[in-house]
Short mmCIF file of the C-alpha atoms (twelve columns), coordinates in Angstrom:
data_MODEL
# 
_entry.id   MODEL 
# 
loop_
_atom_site.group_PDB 
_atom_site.id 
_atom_site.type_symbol 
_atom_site.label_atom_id 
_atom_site.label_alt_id 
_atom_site.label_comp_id 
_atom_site.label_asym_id 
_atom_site.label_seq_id 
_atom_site.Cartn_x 
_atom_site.Cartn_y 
_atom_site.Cartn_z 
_atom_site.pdbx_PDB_model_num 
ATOM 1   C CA . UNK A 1   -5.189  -7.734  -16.972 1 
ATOM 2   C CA . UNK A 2   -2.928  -8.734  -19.726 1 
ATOM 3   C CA . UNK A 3   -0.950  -5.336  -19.494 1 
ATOM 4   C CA . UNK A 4   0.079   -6.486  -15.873 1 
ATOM 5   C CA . UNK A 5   3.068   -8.199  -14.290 1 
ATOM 6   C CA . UNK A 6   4.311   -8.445  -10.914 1 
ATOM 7   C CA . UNK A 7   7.664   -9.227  -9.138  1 
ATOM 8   C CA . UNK A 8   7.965   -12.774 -7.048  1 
ATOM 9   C CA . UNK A 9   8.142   -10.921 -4.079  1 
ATOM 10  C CA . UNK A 10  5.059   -11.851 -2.478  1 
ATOM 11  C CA . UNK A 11  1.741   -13.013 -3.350  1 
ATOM 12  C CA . UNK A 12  -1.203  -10.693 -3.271  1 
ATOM 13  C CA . UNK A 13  -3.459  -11.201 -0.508  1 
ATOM 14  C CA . UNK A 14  -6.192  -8.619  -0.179  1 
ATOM 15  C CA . UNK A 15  -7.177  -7.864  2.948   1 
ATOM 16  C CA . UNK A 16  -9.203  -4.950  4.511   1 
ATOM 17  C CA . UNK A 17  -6.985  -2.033  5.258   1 
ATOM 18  C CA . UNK A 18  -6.692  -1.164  9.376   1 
ATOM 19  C CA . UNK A 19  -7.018  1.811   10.883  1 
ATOM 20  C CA . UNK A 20  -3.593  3.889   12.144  1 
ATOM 21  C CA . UNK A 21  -3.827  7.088   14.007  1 
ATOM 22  C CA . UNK A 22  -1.016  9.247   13.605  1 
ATOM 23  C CA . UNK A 23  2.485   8.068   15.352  1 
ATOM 24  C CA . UNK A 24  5.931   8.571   15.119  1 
ATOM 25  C CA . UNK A 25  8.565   5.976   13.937  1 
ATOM 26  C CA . UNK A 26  12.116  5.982   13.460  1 
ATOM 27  C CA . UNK A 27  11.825  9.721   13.233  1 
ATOM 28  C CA . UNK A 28  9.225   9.799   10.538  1 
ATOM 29  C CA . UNK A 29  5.372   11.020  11.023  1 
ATOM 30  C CA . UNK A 30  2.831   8.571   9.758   1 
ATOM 31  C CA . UNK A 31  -0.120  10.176  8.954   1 
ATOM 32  C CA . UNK A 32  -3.242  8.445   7.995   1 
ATOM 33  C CA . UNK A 33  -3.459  7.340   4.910   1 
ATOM 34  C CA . UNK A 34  -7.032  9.588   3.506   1 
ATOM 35  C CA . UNK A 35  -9.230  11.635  5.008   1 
ATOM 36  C CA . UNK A 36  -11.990 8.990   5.295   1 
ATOM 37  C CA . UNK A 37  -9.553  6.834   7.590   1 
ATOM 38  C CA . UNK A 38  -8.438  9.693   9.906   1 
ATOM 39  C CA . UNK A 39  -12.276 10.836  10.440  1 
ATOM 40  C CA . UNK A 40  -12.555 6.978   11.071  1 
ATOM 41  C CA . UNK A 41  -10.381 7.347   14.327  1 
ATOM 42  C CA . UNK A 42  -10.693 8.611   17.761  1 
ATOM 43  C CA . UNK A 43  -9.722  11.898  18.364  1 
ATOM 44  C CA . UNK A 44  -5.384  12.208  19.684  1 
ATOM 45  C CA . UNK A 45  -4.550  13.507  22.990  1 
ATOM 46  C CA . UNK A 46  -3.699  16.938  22.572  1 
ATOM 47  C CA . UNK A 47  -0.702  16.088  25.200  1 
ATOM 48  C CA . UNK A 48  1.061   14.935  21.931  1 
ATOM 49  C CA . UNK A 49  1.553   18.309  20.533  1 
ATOM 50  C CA . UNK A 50  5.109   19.764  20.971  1 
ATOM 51  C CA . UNK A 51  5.031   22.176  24.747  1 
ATOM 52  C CA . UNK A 52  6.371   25.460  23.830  1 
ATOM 53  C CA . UNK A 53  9.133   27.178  25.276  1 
ATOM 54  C CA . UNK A 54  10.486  30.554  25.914  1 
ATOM 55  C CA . UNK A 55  13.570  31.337  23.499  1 
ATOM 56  C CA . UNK A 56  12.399  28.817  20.869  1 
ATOM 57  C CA . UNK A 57  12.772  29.894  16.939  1 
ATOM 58  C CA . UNK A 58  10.783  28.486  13.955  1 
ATOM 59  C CA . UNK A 59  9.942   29.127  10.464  1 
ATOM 60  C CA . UNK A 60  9.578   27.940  6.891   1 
ATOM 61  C CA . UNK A 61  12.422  27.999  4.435   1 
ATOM 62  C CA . UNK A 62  11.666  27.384  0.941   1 
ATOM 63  C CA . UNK A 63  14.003  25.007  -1.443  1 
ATOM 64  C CA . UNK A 64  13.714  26.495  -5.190  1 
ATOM 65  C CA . UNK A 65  15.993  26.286  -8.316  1 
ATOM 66  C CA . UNK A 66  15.385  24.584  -11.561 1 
ATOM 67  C CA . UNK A 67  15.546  21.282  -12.160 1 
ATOM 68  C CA . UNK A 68  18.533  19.107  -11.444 1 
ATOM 69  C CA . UNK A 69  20.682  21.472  -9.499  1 
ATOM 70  C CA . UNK A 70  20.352  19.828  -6.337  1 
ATOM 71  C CA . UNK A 71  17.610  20.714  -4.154  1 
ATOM 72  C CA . UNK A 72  16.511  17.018  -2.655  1 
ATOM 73  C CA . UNK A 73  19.994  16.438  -2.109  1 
ATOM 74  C CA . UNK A 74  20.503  19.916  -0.382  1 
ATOM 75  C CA . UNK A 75  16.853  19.056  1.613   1 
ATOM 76  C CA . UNK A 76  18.572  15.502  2.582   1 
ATOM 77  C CA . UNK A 77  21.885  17.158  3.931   1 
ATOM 78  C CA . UNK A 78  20.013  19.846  5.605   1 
ATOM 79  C CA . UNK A 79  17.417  17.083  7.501   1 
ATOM 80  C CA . UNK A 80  20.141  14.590  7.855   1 
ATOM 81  C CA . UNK A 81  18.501  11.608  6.893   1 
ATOM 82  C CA . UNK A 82  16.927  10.681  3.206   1 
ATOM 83  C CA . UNK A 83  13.793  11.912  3.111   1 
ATOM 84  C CA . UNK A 84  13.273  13.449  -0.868  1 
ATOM 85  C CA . UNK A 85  14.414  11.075  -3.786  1 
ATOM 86  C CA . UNK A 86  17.678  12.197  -5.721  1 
ATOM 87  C CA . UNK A 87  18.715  11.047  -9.295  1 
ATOM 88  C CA . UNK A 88  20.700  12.302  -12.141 1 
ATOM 89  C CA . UNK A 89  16.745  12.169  -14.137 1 
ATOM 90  C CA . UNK A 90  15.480  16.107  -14.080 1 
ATOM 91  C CA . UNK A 91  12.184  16.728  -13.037 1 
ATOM 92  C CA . UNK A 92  12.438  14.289  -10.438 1 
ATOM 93  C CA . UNK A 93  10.819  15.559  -7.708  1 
ATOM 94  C CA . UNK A 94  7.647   16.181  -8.356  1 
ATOM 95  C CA . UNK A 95  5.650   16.732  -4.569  1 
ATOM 96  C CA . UNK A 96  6.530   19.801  -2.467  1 
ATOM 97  C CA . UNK A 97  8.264   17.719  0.267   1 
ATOM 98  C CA . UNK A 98  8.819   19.023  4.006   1 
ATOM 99  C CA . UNK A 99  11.757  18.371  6.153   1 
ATOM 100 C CA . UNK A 100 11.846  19.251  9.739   1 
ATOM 101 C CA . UNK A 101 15.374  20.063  11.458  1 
ATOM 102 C CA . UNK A 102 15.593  20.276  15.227  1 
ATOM 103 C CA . UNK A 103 18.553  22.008  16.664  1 
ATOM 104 C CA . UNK A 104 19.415  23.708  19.826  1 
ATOM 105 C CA . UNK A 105 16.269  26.169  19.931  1 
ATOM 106 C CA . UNK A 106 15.460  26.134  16.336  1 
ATOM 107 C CA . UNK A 107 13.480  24.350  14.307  1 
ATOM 108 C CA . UNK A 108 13.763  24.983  10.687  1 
ATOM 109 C CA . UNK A 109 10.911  23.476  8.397   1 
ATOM 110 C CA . UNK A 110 12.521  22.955  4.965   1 
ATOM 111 C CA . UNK A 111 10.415  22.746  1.620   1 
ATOM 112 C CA . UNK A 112 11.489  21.001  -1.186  1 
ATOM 113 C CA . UNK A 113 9.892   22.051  -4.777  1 
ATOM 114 C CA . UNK A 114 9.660   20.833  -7.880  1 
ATOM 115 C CA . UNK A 115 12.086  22.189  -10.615 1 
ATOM 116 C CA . UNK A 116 10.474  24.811  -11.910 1 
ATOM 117 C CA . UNK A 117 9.136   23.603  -15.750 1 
ATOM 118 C CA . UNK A 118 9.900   25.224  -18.855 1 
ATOM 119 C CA . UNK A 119 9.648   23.486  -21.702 1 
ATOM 120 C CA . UNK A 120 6.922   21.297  -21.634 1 
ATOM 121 C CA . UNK A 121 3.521   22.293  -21.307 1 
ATOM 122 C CA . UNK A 122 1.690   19.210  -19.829 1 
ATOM 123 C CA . UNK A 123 -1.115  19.266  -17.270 1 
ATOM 124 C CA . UNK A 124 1.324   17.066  -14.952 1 
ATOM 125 C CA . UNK A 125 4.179   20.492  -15.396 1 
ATOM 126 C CA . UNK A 126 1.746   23.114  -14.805 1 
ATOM 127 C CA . UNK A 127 0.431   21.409  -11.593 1 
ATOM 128 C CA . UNK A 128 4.756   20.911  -10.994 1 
ATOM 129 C CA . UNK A 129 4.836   25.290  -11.208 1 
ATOM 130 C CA . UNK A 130 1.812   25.375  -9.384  1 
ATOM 131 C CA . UNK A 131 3.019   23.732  -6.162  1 
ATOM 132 C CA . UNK A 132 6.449   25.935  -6.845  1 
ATOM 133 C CA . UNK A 133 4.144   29.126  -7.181  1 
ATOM 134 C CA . UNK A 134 2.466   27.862  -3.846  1 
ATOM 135 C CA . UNK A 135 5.478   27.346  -1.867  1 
ATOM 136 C CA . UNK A 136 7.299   30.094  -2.408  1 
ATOM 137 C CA . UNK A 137 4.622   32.437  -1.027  1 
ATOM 138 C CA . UNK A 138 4.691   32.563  2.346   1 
ATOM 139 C CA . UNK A 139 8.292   31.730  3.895   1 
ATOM 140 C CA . UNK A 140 10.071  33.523  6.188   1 
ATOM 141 C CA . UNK A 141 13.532  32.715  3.463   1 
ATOM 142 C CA . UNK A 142 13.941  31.380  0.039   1 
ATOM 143 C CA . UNK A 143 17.195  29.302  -0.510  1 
ATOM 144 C CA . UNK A 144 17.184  30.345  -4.370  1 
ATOM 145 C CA . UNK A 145 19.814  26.802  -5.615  1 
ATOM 146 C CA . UNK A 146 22.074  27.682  -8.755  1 
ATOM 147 C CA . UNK A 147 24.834  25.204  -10.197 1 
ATOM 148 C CA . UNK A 148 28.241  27.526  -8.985  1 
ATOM 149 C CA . UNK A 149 29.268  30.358  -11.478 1 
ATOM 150 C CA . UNK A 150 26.142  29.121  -13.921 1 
ATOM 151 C CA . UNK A 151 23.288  31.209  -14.162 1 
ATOM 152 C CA . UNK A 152 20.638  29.933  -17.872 1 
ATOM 153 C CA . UNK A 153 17.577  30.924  -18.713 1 
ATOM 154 C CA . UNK A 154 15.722  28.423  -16.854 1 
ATOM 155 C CA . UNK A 155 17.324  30.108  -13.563 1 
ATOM 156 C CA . UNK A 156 16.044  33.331  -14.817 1 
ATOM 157 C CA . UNK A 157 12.557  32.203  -15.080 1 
ATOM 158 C CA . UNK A 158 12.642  30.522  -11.205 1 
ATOM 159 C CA . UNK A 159 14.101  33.819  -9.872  1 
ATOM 160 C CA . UNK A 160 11.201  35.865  -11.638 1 
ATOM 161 C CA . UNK A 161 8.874   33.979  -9.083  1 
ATOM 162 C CA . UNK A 162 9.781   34.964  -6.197  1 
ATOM 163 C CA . UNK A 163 8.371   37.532  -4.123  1 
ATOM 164 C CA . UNK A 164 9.530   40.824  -2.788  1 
ATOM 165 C CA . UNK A 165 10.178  41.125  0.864   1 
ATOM 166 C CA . UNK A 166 10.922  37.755  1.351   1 
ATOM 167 C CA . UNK A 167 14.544  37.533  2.109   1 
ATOM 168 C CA . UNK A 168 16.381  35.407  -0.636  1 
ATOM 169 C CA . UNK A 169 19.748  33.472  0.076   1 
ATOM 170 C CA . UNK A 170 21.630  32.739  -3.134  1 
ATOM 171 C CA . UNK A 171 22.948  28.956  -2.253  1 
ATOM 172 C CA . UNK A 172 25.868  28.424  -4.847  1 
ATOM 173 C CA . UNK A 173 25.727  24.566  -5.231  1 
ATOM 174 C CA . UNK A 174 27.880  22.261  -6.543  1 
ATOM 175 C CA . UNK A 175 31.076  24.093  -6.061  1 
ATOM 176 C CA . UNK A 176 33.490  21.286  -6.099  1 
ATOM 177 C CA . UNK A 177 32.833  21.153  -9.770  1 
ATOM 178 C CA . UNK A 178 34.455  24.676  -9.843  1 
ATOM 179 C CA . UNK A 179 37.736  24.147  -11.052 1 
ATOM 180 C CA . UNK A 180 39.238  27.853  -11.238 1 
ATOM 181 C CA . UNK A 181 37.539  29.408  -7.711  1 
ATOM 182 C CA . UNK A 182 38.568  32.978  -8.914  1 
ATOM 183 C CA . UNK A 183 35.905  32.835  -11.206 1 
ATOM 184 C CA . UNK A 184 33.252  32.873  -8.730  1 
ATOM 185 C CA . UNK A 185 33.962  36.512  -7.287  1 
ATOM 186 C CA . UNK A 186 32.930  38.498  -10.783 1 
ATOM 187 C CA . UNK A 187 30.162  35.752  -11.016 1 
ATOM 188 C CA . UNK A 188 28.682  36.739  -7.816  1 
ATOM 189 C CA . UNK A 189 29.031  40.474  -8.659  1 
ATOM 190 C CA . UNK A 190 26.615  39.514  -11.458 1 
ATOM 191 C CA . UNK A 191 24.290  37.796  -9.579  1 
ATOM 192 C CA . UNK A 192 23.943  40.578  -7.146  1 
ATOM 193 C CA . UNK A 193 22.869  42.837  -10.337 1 
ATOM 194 C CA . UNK A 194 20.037  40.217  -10.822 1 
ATOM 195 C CA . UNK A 195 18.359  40.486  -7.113  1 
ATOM 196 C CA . UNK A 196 19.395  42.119  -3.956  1 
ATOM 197 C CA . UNK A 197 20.312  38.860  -2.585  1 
ATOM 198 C CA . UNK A 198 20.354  38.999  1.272   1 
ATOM 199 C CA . UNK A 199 23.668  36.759  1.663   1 
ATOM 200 C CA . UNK A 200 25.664  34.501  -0.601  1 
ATOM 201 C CA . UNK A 201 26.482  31.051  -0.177  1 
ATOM 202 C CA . UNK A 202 28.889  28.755  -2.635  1 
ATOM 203 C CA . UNK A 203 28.449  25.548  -1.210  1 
ATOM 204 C CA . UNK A 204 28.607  21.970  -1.561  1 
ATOM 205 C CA . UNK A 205 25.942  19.946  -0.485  1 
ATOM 206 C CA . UNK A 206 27.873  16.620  -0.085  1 
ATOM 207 C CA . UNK A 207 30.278  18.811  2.610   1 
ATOM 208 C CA . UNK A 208 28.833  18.027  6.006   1 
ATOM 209 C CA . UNK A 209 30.712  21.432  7.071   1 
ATOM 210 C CA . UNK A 210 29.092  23.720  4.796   1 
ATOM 211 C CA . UNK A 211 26.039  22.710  5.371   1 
ATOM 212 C CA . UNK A 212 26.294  22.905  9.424   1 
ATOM 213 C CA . UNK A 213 27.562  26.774  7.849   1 
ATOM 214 C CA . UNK A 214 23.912  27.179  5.937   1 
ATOM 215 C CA . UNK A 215 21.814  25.724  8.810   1 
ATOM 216 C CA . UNK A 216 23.532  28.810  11.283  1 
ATOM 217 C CA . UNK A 217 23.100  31.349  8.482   1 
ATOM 218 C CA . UNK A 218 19.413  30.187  8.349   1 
ATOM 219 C CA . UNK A 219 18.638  30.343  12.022  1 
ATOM 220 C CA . UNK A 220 19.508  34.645  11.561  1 
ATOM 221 C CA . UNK A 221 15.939  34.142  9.573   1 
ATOM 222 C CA . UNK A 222 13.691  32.079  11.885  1 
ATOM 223 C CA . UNK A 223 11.158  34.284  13.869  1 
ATOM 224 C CA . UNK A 224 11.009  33.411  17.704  1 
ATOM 225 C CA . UNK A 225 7.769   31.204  18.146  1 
ATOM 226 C CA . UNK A 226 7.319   27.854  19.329  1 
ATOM 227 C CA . UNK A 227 8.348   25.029  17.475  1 
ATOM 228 C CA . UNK A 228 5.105   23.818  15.099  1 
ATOM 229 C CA . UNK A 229 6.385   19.774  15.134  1 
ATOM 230 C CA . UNK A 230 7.774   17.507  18.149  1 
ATOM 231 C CA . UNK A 231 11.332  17.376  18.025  1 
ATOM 232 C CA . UNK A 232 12.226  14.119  16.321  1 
ATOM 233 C CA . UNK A 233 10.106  14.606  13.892  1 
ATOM 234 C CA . UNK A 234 12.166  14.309  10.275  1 
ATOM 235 C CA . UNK A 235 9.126   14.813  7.703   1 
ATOM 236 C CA . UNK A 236 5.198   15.475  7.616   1 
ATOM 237 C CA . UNK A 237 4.779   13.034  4.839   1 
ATOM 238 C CA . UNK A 238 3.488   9.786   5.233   1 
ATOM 239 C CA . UNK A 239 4.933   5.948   5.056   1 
ATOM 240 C CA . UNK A 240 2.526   5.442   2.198   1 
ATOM 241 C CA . UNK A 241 3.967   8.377   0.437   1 
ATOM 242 C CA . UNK A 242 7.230   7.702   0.918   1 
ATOM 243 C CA . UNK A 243 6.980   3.803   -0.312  1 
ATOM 244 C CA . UNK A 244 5.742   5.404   -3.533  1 
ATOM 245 C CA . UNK A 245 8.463   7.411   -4.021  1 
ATOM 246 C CA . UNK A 246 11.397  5.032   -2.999  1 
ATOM 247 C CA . UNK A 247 9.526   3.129   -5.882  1 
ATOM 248 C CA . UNK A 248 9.809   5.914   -8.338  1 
ATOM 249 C CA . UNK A 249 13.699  6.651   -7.357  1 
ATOM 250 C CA . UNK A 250 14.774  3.220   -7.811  1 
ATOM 251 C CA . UNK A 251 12.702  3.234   -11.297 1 
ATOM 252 C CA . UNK A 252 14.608  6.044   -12.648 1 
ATOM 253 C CA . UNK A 253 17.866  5.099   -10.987 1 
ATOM 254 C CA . UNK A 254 18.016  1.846   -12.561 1 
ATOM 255 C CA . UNK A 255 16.218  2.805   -16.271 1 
ATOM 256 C CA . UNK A 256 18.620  5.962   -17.154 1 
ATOM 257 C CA . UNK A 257 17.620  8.132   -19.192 1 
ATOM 258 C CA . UNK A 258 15.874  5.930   -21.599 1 
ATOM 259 C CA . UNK A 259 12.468  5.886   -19.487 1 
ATOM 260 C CA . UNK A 260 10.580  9.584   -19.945 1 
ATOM 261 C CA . UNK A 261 10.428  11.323  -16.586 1 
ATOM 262 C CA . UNK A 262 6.156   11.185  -17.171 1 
ATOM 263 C CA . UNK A 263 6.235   7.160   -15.357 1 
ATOM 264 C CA . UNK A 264 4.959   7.736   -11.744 1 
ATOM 265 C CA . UNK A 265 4.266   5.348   -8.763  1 
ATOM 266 C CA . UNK A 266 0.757   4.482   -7.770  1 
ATOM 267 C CA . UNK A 267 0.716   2.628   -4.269  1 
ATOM 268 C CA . UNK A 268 -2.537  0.520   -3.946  1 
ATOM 269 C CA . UNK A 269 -2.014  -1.421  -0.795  1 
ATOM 270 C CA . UNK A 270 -0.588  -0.330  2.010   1 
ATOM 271 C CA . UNK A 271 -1.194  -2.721  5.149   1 
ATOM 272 C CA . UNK A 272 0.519   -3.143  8.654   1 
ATOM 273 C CA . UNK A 273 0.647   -6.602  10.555  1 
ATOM 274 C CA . UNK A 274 1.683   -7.690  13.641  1 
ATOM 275 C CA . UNK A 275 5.356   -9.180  12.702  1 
ATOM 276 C CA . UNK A 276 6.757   -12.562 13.924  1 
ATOM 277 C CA . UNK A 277 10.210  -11.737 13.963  1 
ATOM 278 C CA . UNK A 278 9.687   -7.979  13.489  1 
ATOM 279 C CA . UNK A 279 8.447   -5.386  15.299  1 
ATOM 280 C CA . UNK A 280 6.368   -4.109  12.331  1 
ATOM 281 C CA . UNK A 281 5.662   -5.801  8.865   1 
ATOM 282 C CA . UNK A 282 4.663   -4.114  6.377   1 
ATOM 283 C CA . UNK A 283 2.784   -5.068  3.029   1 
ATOM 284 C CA . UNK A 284 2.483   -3.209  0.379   1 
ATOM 285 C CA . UNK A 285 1.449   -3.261  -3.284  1 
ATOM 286 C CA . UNK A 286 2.343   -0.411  -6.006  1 
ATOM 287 C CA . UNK A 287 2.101   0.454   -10.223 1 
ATOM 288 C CA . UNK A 288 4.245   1.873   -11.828 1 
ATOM 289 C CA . UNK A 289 2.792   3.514   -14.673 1 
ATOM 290 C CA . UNK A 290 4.235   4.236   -17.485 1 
ATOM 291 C CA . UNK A 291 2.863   5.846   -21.182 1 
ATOM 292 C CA . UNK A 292 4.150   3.150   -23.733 1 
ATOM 293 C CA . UNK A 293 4.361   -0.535  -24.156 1 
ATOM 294 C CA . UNK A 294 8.214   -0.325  -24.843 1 
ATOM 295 C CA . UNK A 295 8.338   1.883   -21.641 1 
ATOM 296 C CA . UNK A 296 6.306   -1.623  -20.132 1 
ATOM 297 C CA . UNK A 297 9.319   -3.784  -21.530 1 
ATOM 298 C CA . UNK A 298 12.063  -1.679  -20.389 1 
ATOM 299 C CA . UNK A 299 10.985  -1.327  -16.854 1 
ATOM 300 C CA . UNK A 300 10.267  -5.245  -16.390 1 
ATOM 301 C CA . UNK A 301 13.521  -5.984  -18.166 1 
ATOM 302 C CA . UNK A 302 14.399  -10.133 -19.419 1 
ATOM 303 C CA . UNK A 303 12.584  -12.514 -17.610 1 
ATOM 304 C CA . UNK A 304 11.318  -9.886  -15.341 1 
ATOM 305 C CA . UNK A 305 15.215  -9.084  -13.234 1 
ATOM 306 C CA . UNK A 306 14.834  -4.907  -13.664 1 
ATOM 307 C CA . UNK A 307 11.223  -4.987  -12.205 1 
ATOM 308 C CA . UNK A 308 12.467  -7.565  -9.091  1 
ATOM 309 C CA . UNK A 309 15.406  -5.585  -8.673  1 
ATOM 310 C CA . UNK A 310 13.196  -2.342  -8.604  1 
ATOM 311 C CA . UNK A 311 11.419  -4.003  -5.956  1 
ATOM 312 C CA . UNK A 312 14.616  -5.491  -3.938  1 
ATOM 313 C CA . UNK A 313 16.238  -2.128  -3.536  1 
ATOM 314 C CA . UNK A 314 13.071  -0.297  -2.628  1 
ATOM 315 C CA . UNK A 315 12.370  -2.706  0.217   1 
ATOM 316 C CA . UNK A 316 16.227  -3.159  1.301   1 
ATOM 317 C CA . UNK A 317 15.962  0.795   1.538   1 
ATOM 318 C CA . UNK A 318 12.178  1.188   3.303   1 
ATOM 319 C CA . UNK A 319 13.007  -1.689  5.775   1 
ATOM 320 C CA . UNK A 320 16.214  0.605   6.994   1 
ATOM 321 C CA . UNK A 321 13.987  4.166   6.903   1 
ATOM 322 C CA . UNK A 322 11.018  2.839   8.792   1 
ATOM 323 C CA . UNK A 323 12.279  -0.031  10.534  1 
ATOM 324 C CA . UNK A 324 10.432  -2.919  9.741   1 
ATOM 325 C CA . UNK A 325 9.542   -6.363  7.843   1 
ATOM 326 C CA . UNK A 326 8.270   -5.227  4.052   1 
ATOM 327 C CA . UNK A 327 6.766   -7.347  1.234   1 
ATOM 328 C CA . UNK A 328 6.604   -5.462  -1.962  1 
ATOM 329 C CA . UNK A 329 5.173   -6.227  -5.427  1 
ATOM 330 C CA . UNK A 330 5.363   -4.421  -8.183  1 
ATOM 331 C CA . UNK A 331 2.683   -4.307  -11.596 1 
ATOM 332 C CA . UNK A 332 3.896   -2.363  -15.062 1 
ATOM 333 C CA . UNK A 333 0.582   -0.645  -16.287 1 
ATOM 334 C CA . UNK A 334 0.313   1.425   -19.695 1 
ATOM 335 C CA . UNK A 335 -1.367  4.864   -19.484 1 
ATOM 336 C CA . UNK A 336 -1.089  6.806   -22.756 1 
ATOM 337 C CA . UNK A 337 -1.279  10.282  -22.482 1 
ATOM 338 C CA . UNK A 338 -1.830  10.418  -18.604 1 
ATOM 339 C CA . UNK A 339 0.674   13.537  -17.832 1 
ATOM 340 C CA . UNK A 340 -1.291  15.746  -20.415 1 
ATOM 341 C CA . UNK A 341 -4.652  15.021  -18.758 1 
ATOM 342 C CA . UNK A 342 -5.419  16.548  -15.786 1 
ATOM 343 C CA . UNK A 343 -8.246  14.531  -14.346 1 
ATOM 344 C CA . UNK A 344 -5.636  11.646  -14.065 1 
ATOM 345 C CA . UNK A 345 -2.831  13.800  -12.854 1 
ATOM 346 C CA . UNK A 346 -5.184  14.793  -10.097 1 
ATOM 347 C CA . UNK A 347 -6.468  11.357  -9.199  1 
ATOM 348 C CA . UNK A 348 -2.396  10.052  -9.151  1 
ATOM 349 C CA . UNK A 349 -2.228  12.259  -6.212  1 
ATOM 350 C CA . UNK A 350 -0.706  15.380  -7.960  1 
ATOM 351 C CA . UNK A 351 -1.937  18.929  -7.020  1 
# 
């Protein structure tokens, strides 16, 4: 189509897809890619489930906050390895994402949520509060993120959805930006009128020591059962779904703030090949779509350098998370008025 470009990366080869049952590399489950592929394959040995043991604590702690306070970066820390996209663009994540952190006896399964949306009533935000809504129902703690001594409106609203019983830790982010720390005390006094908050926690999420402090406090909240993943397990989201969003960070990352936050990532090929001087190789294909044809422009950039650097610094990044060979290329594809209808929000893999 006309409305299509591509980086130099590679060449597009089709080929038909191949089958993957579910393994484990570099730390990262790969699931398969649809339900018509995993029916497709042969049952697993159930000797790959994780073996319980006596004395062994798990549970599900939730990640919620509005947007752009730093929940993907707290979910990052907390895993310790990249597994949710970060950039200074609100609204950025968009998936509730799952980290998995293995520790001594515990095994805390973070959730990362979308920032909860307020101002704009598009079919793509109310499926964004849906899979908050969802994820915040059935925890065992809720990690409730606020920018230090800050407390808006939009806070107000993401506080309003949580549910009683569920113990809620008040995680004070971003406290190196807090230049006068006696300001925090009467801050927190106010807080506490909000919500009986079950602890309080001004933190920074870029300190490796406070967050080693939040992963102890959390461990007070995880009941005793066995864990539910293997141990070096990081995420349960696939390859394919991280590629897309690597795509989509390095898209907003390298626009600004001129490109809306509505462009998403579309991956339509994801292959695996035997590598010659890899273990692994990797191919895959992905659109970024985007609602205008000045959005188009921007994203390709002069003689197509933003799109090819777009696609550099995803694969430079993906070829370090799952360890192996990857050819990328990118198309530019105009969808007007996708984010406000939900049959396409749906079909772009949005709940």
């Amino acid at each position: 189509m006309s409305t299509d470009k591509k980086t130099p990366e590679t060449e597009r080869t089709p080929q038909e897809p191949t089958l993957r049952r579910p393994v484990q590399i570099a730390g990262v489950t790969i699931q398969p890619r649809d339900a018509t592929e995993g029916a497709a394959l042969p049952p697993v040995a159930a000797a790959t489930a994780p073996v319980p043991v006596e004395g062994q604590h798990c549970g599900l702690v939730a990640i919620v906050g509005k947007p752009n306070v730093g929940k993907s970066t707290l979910l990052n820390a907390l895993v310790g390895q990249k597994i949710s996209i970060t950039s200074r663009k609100a609204q950025t994540t968009r998936h509730r994402i799952t980290g998995i952190r293995t520790q001594g006896a515990a095994q805390y399964v973070f959730v990362d949520t979308p920032g909860f949306q307020t101002i704009h009533g598009t079919a793509l935000n109310k499926s964004l509060n849906k899979t908050v809504v969802g994820a915040v129902s059935d925890v065992d703690l809720v990690l409730f993120v606020v920018e230090a001594g800050s407390f808006t409106t939009a806070d107000a609203k993401v506080l309003a959805l949580l549910k009683p019983g569920i113990p809620v830790l008040l995680v004070a982010n971003k406290l190196d930006n807090v230049h006068r720390r006696g300001d925090i005390a009467p801050w927190l006094r106010e807080m506490q009128e909000r919500l009986a908050f079950t602890e309080f926690f001004p933190m920074s999420a870029k300190q490796p020591k406070d967050i080693e402090r939040l992963l102890g406090v959390c461990e007070k909240y995880l009941p005793e059962q066995p864990w539910w993943h293997a141990e070096d397990e990081l995420t349960d989201r696939s390859e394919k779904f991280l590629a897309s969003e690597m795509v989509r960070e390095k898209l907003f990352r390298l626009t600004g703030d001129e490109l809306p936050y509505t462009s998403t990532v579309v991956i339509d090929k994801f292959e695996e090949e035997a590598g010659r001087t890899a273990k692994r190789m990797l191919r895959i294909a992905a659109t970024i779509v985007v609602e205008r044809e000045g959005h188009k422009a921007m994203v390709i950039g002069d003689k197509g350098e933003k799109l090819k650097r777009i696609g550099t610094e995803t694969r430079v990044e993906l070829e370090k998370l799952l360890d192996a060979k990857v050819f990328i290329e990118l198309w530019v594809k105009v969808r007007s008025g996708w984010a406000d209808d939900e049959a396409r929000v749906r079909s772009f893999g949005y709940e």
